[in-house]
DSSP file (Angstrom, degrees, kcal/mol; ACC not computed):
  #  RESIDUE AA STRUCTURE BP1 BP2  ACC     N-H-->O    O-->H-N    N-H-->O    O-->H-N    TCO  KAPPA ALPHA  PHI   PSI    X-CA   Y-CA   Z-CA
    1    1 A X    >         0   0    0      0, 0.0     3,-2.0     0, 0.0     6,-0.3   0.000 360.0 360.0 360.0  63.1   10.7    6.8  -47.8
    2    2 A X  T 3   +     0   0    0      1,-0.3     5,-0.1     5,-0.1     6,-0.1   0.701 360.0  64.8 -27.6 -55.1   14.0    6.5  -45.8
    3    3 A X  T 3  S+     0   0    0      4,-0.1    42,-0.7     1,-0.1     2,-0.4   0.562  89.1  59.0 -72.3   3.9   12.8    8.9  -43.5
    4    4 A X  S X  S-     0   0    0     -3,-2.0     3,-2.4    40,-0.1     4,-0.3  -0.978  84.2-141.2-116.5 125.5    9.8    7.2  -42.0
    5    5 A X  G >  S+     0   0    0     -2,-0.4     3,-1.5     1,-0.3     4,-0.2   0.738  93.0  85.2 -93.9   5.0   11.5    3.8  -40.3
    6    6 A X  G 3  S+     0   0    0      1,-0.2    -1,-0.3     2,-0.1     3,-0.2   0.726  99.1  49.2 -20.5 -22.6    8.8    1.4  -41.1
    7    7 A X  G X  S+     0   0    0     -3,-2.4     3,-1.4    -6,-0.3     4,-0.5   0.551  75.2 102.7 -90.0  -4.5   11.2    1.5  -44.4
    8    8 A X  G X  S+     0   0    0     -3,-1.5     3,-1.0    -4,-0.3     4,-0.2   0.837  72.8  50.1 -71.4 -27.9   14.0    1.1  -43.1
    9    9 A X  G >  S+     0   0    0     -4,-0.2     3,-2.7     1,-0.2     4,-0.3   0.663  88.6  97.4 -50.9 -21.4   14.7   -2.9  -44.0
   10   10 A X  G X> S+     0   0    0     -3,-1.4     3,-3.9     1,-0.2     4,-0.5   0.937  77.4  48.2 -44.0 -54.7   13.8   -1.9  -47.5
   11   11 A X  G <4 S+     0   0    0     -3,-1.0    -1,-0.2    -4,-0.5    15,-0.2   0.767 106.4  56.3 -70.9  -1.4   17.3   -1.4  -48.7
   12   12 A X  G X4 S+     0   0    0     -3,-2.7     3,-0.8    -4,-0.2     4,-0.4   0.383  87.4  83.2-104.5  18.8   18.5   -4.7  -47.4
   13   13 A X  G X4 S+     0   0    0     -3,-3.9     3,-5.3    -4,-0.3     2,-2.6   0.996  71.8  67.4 -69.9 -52.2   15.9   -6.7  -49.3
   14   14 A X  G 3<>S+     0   0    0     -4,-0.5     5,-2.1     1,-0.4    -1,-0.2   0.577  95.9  62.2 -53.9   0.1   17.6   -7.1  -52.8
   15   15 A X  G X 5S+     0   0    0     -2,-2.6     3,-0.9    -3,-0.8   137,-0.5   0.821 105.6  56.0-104.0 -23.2   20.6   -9.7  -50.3
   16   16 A X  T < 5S+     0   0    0     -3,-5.3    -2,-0.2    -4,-0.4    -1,-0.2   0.911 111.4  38.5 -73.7 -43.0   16.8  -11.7  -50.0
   17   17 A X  T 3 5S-     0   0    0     -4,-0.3    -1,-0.2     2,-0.1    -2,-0.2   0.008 121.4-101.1-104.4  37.8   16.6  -11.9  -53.8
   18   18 A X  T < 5S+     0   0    0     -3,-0.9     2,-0.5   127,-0.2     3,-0.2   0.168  98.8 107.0  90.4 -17.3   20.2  -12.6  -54.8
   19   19 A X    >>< +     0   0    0     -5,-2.1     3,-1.4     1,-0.2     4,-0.5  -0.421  32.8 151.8 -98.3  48.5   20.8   -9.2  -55.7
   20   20 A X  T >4 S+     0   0    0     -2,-0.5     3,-1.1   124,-0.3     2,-0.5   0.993  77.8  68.6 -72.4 -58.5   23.5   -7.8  -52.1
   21   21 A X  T 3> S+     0   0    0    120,-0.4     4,-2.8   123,-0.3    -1,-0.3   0.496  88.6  51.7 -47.3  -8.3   24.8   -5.5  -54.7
   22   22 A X  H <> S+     0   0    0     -3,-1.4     4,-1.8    -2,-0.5    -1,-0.3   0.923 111.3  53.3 -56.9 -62.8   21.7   -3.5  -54.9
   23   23 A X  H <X S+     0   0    0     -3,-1.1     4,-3.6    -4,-0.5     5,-0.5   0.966 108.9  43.1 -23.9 -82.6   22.0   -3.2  -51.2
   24   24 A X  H >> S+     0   0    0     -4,-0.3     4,-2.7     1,-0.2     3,-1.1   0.960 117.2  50.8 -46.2 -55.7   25.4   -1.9  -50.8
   25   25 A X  H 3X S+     0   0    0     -4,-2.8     4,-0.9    -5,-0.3    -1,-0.2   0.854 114.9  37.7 -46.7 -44.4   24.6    0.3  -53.6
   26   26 A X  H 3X S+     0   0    0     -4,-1.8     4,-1.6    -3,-0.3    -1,-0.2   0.497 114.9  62.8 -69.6 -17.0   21.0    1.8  -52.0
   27   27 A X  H <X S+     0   0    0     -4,-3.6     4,-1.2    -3,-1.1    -2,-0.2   0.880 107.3  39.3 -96.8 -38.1   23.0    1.7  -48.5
   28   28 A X  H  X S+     0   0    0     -4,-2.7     4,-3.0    -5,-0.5     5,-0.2   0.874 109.0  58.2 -56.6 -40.4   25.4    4.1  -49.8
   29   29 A X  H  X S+     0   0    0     -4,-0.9     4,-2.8    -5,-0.3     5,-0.3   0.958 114.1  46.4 -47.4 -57.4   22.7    6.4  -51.9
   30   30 A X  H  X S+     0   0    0     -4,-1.6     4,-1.1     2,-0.2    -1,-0.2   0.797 110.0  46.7 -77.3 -28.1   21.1    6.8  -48.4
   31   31 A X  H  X S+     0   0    0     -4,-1.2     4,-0.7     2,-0.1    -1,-0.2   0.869 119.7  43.5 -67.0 -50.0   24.4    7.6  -46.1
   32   32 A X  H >< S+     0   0    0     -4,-3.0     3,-0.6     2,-0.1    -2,-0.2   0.940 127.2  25.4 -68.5 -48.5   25.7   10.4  -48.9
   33   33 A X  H 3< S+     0   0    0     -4,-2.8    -3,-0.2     1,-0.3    -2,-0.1   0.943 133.8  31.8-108.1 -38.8   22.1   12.4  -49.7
   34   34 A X  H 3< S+     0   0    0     -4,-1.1     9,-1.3    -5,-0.3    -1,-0.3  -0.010 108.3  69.4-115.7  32.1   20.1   11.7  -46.4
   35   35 A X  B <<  +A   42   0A   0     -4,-0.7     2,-0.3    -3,-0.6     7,-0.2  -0.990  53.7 151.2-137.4 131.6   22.8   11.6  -43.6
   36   36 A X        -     0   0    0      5,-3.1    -2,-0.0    -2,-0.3    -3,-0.0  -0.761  57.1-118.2-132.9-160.2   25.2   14.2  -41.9
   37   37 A X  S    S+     0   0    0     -2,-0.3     2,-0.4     5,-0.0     5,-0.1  -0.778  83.0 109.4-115.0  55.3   27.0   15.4  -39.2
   38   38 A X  S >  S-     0   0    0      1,-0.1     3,-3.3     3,-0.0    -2,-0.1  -0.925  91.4-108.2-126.9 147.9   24.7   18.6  -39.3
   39   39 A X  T 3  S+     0   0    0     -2,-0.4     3,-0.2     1,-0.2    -1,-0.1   0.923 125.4  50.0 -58.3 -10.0   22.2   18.9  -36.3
   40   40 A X  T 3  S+     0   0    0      1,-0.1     2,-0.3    -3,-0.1    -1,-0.2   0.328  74.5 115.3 -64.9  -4.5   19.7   18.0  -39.4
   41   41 A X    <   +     0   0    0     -3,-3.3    -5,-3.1    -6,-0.1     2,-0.4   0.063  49.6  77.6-100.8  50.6   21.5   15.3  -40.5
   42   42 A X  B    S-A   35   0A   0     -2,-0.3     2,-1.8    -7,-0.2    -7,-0.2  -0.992  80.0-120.9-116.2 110.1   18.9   12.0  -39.9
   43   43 A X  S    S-     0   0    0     -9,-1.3     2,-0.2    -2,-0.4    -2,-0.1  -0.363  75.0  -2.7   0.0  53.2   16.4   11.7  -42.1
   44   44 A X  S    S-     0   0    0     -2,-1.8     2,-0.6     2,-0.1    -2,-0.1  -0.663 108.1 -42.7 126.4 165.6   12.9   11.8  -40.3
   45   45 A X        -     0   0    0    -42,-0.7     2,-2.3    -2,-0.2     5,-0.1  -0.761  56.9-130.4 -49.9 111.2   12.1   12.1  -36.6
   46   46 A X    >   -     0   0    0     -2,-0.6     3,-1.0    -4,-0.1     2,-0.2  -0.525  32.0-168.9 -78.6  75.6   14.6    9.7  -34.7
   47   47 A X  G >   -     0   0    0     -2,-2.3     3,-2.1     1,-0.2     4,-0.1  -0.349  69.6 -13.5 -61.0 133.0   11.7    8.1  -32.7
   48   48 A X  G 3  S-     0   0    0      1,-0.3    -1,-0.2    -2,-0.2    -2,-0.0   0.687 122.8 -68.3  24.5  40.6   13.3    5.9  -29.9
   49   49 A X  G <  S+     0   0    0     -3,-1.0     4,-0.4     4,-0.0    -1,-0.3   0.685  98.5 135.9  50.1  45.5   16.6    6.2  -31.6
   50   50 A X    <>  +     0   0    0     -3,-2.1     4,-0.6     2,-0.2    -2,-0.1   0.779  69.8  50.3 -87.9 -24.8   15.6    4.1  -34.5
   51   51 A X  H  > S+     0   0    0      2,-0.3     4,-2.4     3,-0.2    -1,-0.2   0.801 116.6  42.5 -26.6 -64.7   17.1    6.4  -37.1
   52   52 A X  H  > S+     0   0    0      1,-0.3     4,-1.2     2,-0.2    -2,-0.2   0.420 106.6  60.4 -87.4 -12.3   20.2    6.4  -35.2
   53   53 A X  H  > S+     0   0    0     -4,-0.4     4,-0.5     2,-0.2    -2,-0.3   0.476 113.5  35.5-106.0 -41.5   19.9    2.8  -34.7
   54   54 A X  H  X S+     0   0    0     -4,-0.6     4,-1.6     2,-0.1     5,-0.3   0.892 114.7  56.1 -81.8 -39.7   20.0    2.2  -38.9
   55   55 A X  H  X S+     0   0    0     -4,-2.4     4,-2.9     1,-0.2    -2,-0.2   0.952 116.5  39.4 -53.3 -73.6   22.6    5.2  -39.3
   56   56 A X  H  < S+     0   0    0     -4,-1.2    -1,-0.2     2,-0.2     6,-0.2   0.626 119.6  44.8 -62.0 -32.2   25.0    2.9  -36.5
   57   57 A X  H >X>S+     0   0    0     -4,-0.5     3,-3.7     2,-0.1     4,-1.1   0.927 114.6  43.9 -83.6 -63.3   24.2   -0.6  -37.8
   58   58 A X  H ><5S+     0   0    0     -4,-1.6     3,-4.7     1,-0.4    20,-0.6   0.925 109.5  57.6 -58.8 -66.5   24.6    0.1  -41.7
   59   59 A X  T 3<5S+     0   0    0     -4,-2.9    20,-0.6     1,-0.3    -1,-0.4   0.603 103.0  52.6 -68.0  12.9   27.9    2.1  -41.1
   60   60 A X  T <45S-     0   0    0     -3,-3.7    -1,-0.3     2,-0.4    -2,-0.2   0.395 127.9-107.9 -96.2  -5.6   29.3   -1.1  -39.3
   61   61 A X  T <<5S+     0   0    0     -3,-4.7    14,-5.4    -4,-1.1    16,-0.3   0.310  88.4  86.6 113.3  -8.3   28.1   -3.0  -42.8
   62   62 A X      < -     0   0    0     -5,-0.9    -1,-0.5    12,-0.3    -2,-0.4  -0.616  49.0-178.4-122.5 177.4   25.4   -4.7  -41.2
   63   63 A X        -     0   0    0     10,-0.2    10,-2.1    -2,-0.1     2,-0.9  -0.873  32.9-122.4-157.7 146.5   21.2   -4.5  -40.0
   64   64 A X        -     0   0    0      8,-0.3     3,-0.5    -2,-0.2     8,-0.1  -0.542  30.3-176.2-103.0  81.2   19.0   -6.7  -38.3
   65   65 A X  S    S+     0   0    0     -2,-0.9     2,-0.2     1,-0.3    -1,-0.1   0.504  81.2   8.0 -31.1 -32.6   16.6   -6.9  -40.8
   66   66 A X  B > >S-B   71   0B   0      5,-0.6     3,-1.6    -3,-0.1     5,-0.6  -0.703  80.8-162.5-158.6  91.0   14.0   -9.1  -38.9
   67   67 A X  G > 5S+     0   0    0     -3,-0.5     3,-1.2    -2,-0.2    -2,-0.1   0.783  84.9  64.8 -59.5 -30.2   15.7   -9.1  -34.9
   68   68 A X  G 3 5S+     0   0    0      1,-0.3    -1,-0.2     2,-0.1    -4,-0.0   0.593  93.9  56.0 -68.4  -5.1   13.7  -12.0  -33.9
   69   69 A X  G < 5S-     0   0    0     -3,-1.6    -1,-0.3     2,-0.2    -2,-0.2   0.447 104.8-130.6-101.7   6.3   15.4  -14.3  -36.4
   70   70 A X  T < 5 +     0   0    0     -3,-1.2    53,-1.9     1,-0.2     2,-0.4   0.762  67.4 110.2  63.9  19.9   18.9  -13.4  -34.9
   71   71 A X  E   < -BC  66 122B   0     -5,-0.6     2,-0.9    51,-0.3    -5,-0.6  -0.954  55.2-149.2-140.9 162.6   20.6  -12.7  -38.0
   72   72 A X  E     - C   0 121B   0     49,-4.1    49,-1.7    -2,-0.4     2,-0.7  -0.847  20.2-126.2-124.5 115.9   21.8   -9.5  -39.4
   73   73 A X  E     - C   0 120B   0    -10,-2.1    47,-0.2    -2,-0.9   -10,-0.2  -0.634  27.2-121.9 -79.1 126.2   22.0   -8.7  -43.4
   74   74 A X        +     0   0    0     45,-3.5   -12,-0.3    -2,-0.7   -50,-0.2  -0.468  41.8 169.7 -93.6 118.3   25.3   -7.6  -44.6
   75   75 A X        -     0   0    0    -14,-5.4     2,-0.4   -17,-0.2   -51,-0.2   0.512  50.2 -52.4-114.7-118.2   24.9   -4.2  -46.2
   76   76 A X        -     0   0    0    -52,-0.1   -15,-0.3   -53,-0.1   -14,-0.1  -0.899  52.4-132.4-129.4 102.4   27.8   -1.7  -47.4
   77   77 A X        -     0   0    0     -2,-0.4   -18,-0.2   -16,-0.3   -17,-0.1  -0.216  20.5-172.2 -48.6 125.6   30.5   -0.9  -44.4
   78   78 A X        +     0   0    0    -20,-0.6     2,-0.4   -19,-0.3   -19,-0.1   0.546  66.1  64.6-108.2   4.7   30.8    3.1  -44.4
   79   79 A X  S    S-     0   0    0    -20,-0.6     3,-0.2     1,-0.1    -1,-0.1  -0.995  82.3-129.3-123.6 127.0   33.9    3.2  -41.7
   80   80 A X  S    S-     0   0    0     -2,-0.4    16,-2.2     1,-0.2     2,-0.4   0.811  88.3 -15.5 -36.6 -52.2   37.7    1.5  -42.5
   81   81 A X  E     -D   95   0C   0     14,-0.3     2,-0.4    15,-0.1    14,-0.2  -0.942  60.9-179.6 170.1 132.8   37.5   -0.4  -39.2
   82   82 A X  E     -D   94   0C   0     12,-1.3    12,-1.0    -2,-0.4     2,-0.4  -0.880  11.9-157.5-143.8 114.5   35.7   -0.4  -36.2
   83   83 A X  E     -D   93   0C   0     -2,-0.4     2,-0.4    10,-0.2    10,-0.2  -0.825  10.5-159.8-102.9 134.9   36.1   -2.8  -32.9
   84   84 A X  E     -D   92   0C   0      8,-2.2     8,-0.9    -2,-0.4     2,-0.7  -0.846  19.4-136.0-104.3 140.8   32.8   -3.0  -30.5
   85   85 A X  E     -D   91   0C   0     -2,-0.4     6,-0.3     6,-0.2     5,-0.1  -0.886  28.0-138.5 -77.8  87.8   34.0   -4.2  -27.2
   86   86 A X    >   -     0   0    0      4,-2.3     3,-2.1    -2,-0.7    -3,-0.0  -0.165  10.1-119.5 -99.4 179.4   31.3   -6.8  -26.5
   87   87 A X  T 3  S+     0   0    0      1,-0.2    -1,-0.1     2,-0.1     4,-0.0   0.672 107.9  60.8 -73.0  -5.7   29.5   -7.4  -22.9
   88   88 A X  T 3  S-     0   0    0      2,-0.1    -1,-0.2    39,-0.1     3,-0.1   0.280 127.4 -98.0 -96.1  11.4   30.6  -11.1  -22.6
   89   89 A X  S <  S+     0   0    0     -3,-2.1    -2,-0.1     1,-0.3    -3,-0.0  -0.269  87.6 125.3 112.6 -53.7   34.0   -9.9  -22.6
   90   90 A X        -     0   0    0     37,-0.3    -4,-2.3    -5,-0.1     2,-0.3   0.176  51.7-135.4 -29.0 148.9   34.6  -10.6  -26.4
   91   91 A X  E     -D   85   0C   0     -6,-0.3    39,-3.1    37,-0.2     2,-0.5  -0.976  14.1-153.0-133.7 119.8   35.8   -8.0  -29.1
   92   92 A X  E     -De  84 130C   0     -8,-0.9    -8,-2.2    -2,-0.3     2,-0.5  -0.882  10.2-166.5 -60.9 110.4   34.1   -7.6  -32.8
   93   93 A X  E     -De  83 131C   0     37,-0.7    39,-2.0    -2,-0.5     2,-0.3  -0.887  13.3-178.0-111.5 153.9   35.9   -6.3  -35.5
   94   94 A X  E     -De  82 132C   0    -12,-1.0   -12,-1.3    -2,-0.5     2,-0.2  -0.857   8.3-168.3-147.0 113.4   34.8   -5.2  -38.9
   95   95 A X  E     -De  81 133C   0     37,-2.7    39,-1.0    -2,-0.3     2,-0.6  -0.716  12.4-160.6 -93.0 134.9   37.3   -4.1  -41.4
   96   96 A X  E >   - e   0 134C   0    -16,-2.2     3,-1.0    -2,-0.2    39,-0.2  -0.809  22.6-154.0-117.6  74.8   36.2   -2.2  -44.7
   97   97 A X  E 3  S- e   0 135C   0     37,-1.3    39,-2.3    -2,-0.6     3,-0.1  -0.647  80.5  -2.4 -63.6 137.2   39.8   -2.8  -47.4
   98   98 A X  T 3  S+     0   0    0      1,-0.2     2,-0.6    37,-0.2    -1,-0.2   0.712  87.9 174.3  73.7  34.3   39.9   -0.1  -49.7
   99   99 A X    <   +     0   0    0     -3,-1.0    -1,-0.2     3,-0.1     2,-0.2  -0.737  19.7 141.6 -90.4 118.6   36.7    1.7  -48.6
  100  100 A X        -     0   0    0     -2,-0.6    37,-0.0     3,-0.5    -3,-0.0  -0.765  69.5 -90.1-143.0-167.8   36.5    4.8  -50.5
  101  101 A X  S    S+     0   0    0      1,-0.2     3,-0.3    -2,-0.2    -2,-0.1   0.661 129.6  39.5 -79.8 -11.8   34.2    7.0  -52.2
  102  102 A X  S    S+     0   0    0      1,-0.2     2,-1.4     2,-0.1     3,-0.3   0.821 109.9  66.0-109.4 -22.8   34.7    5.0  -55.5
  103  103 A X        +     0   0    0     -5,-0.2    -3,-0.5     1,-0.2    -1,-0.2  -0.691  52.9 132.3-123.8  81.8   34.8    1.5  -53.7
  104  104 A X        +     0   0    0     -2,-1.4    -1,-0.2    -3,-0.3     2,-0.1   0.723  50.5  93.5 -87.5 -24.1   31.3    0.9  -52.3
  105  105 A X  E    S-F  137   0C   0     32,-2.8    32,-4.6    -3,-0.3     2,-0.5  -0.306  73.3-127.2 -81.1 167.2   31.0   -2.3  -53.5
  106  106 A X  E     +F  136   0C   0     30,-0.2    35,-0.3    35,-0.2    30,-0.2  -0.827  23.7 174.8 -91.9 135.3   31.9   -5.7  -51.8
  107  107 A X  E     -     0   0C   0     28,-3.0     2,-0.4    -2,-0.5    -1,-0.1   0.823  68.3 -17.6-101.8 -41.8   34.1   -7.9  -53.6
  108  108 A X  E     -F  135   0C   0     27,-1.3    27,-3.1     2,-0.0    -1,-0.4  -0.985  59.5-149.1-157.3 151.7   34.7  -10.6  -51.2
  109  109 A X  E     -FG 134 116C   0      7,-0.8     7,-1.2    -2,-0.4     2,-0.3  -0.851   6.4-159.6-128.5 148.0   34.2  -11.1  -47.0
  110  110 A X  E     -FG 133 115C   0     23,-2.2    23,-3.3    -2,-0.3     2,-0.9  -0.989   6.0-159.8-130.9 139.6   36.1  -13.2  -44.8
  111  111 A X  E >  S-FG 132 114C   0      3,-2.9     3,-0.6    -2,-0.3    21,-0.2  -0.779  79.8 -24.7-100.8  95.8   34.8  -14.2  -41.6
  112  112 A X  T 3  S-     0   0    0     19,-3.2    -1,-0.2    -2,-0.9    20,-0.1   0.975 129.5 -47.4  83.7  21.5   38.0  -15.3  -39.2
  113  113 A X  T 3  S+     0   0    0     18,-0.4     2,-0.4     1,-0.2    -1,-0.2   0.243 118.3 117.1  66.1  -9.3   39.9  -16.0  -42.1
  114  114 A X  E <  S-G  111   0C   0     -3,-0.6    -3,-2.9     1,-0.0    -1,-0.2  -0.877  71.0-107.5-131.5 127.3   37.5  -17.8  -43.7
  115  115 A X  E     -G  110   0C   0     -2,-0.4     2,-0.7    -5,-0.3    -5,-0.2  -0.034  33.6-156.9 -70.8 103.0   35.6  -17.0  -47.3
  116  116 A X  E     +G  109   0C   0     -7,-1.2    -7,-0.8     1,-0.1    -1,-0.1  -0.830  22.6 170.9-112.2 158.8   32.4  -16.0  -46.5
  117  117 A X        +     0   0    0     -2,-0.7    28,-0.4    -9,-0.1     2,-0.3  -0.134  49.9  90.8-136.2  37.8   29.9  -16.4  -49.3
  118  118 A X        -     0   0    0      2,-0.2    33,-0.2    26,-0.1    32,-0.1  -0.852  68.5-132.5-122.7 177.4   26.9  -15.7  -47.7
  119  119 A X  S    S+     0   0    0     31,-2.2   -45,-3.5    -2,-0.3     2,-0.3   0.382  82.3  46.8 -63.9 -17.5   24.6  -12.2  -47.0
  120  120 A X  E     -C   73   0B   0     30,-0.3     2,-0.3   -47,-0.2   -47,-0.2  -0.824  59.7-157.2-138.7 168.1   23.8  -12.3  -43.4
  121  121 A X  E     -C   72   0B   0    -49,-1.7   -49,-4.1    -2,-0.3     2,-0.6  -0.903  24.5-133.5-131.3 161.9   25.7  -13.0  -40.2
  122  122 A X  E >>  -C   71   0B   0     -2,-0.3     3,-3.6   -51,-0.2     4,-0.9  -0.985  23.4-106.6-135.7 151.4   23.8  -14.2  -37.0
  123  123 A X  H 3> S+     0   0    0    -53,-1.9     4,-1.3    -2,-0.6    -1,-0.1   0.248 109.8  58.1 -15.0 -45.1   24.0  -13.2  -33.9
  124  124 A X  H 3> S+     0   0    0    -54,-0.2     4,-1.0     2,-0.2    -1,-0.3   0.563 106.6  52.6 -32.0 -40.1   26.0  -16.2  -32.2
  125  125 A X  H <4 S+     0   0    0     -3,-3.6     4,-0.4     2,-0.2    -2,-0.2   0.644 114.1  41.9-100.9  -5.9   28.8  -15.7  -34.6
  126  126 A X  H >< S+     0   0    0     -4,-0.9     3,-2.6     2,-0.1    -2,-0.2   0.964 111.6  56.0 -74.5 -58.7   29.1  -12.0  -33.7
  127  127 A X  H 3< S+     0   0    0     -4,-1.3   -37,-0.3     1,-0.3    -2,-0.2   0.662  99.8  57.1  33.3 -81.9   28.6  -12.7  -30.4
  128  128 A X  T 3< S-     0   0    0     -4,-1.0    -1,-0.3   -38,-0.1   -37,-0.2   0.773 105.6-134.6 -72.9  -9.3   31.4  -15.0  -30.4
  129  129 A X    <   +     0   0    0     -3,-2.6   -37,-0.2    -4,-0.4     2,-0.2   0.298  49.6 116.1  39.8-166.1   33.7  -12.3  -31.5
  130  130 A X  E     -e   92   0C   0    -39,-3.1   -37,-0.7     2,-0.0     2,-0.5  -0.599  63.2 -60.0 105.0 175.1   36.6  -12.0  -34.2
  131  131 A X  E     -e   93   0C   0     -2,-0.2   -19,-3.2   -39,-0.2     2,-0.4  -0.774  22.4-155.9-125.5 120.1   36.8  -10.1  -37.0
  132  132 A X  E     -eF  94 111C   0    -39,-2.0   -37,-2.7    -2,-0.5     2,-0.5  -0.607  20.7-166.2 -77.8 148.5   34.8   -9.7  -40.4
  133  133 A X  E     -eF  95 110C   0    -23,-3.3   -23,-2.2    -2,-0.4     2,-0.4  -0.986   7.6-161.6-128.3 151.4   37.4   -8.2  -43.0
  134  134 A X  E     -eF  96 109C   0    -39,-1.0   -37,-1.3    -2,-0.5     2,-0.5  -0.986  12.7-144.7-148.3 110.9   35.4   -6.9  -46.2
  135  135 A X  E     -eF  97 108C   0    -27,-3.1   -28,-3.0    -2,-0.4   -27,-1.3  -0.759  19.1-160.7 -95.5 134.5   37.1   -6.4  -49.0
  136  136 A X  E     + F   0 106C   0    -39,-2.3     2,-0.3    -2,-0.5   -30,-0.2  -0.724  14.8 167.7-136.1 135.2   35.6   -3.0  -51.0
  137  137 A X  E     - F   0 105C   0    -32,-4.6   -32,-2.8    -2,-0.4   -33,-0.2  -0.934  48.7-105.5-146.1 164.1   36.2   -2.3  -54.9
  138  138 A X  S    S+     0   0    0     -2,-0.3     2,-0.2   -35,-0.2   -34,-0.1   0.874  96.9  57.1 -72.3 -20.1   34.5    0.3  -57.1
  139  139 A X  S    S-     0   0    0      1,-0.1     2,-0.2   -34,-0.1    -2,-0.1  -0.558  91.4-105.5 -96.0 174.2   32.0   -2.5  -59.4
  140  140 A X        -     0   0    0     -2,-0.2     2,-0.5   -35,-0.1    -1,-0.1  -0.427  20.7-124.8 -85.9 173.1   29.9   -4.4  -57.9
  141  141 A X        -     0   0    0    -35,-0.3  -120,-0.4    -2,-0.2   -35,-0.2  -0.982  25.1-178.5-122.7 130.6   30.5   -8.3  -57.5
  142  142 A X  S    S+     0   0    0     -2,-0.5    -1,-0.1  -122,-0.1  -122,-0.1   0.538  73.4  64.7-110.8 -30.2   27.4  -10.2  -59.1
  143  143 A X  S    S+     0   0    0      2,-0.1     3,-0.4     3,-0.1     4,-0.3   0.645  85.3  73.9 -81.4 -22.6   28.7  -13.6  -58.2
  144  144 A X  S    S+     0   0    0      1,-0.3  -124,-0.3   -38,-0.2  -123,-0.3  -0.585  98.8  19.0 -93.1 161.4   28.7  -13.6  -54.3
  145  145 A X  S    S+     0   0    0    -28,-0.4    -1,-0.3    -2,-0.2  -127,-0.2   0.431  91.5 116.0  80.9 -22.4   25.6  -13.8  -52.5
  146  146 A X        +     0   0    0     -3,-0.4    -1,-0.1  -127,-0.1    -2,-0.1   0.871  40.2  81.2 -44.8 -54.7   24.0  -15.0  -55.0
  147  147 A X  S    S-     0   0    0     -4,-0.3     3,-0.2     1,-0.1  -129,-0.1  -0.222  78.5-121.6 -56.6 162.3   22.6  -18.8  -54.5
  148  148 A X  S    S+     0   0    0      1,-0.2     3,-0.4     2,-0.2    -1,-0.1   0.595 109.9  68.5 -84.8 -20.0   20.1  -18.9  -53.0
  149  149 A X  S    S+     0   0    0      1,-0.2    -1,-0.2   -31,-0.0    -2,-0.1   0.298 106.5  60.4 -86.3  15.5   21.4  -21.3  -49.9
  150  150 A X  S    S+     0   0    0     -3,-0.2   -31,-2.2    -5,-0.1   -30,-0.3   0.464  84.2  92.4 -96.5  -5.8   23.4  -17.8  -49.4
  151  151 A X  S    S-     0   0    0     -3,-0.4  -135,-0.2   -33,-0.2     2,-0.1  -0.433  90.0-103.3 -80.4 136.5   20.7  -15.7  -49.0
  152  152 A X        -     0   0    0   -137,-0.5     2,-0.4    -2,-0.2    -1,-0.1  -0.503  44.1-132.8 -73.7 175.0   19.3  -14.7  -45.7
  153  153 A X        -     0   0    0     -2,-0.1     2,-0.2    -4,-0.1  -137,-0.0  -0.824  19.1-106.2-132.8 141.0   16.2  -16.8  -45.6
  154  154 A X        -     0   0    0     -2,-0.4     2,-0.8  -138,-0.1   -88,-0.0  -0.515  31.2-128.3 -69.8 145.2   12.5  -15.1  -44.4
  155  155 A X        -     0   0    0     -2,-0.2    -1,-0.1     2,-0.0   -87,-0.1  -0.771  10.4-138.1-111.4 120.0   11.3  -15.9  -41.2
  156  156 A X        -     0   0    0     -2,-0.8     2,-0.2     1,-0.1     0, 0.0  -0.048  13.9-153.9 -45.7 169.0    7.7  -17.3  -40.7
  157  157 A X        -     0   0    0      0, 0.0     2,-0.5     0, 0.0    -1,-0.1  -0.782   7.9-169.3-136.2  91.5    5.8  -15.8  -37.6
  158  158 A X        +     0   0    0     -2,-0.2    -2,-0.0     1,-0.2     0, 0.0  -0.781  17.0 163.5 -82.7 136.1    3.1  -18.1  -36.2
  159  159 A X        -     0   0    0     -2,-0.5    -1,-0.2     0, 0.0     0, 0.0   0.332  54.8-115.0-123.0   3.2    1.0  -16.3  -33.7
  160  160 A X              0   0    0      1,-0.1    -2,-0.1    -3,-0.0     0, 0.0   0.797 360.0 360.0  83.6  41.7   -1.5  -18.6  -33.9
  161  161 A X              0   0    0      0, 0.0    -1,-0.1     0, 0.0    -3,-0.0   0.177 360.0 360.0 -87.5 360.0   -4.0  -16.9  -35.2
């Protein structure tokens, strides 16, 4: 139910149980059938711009699945390249190679130059800026993301109840 955003984290569970390609796969399903450019085209009511607020994270490749834990689970980029200008002065980039209608999946991410082989990014390393580059091919890649010390990890909440 894509259209009510209590769901919206739904599609970025499967990067909790090994499974990102599921993700990328379900993060694409939802951008083609339940997204436009139409004045219709969000899903749902966009209640305090939360709609527009999954549309704008997932097409930069990411979501912050649980915000308080400061990390953001790495979905399917739907824009070639996009630099955010950040407020500490700092510049993000995130580059999609080969992103096309046939290449949804991810085959392999670098962070900085450097092989990443985990699901999530956190907040500090965006933050710091520099550029993910995300490399995109039409099967899925089964292998990355897999382990489990690659996985974004759940975060307790004591409230002390």
């Amino acid at each position: 139910a894509h259209g009510n955003e209590p769901s919206h984290h739904i599609a970025y569970l499967y990067n909790y149980t090994g499974q990102p390609w599921k993700t990328q796969q379900r993060i694409r399903q939802i951008m083609d059938t339940l997204a436009s450019d139409k004045p219709d085209g969000l899903a749902g009511n966009d209640d305090l711009g939360q709609m527009s607020a999954w549309y704008l994270f997932s097409s930069l490749g990411f979501y912050p699945v649980t915000p308080t834990s400061l990390t953001y689970v790495i979905g399917a980029p739907q824009l070639p390249n996009v630099v955010m200008h950040l407020p500490n002065g700092n510049s993000w980039q995130v580059e999609a190679k080969g992103l096309s209608e046939q290449n949804q999946y991810i085959g392999s991410i670098q962070l900085n130059g450097v092989p990443l082989r985990r699901s999530y990014l956190t907040h500090a390393e965006i933050m710091a800026g520099g550029k993910l580059s995300i490399t995109m091919q039409a099967e899925p890649n089964k292998k990355w993301a897999t382990a489990v010390r690659d996985r974004p990890q759940i975060q307790a909440l004591n409230v002390g109840i």
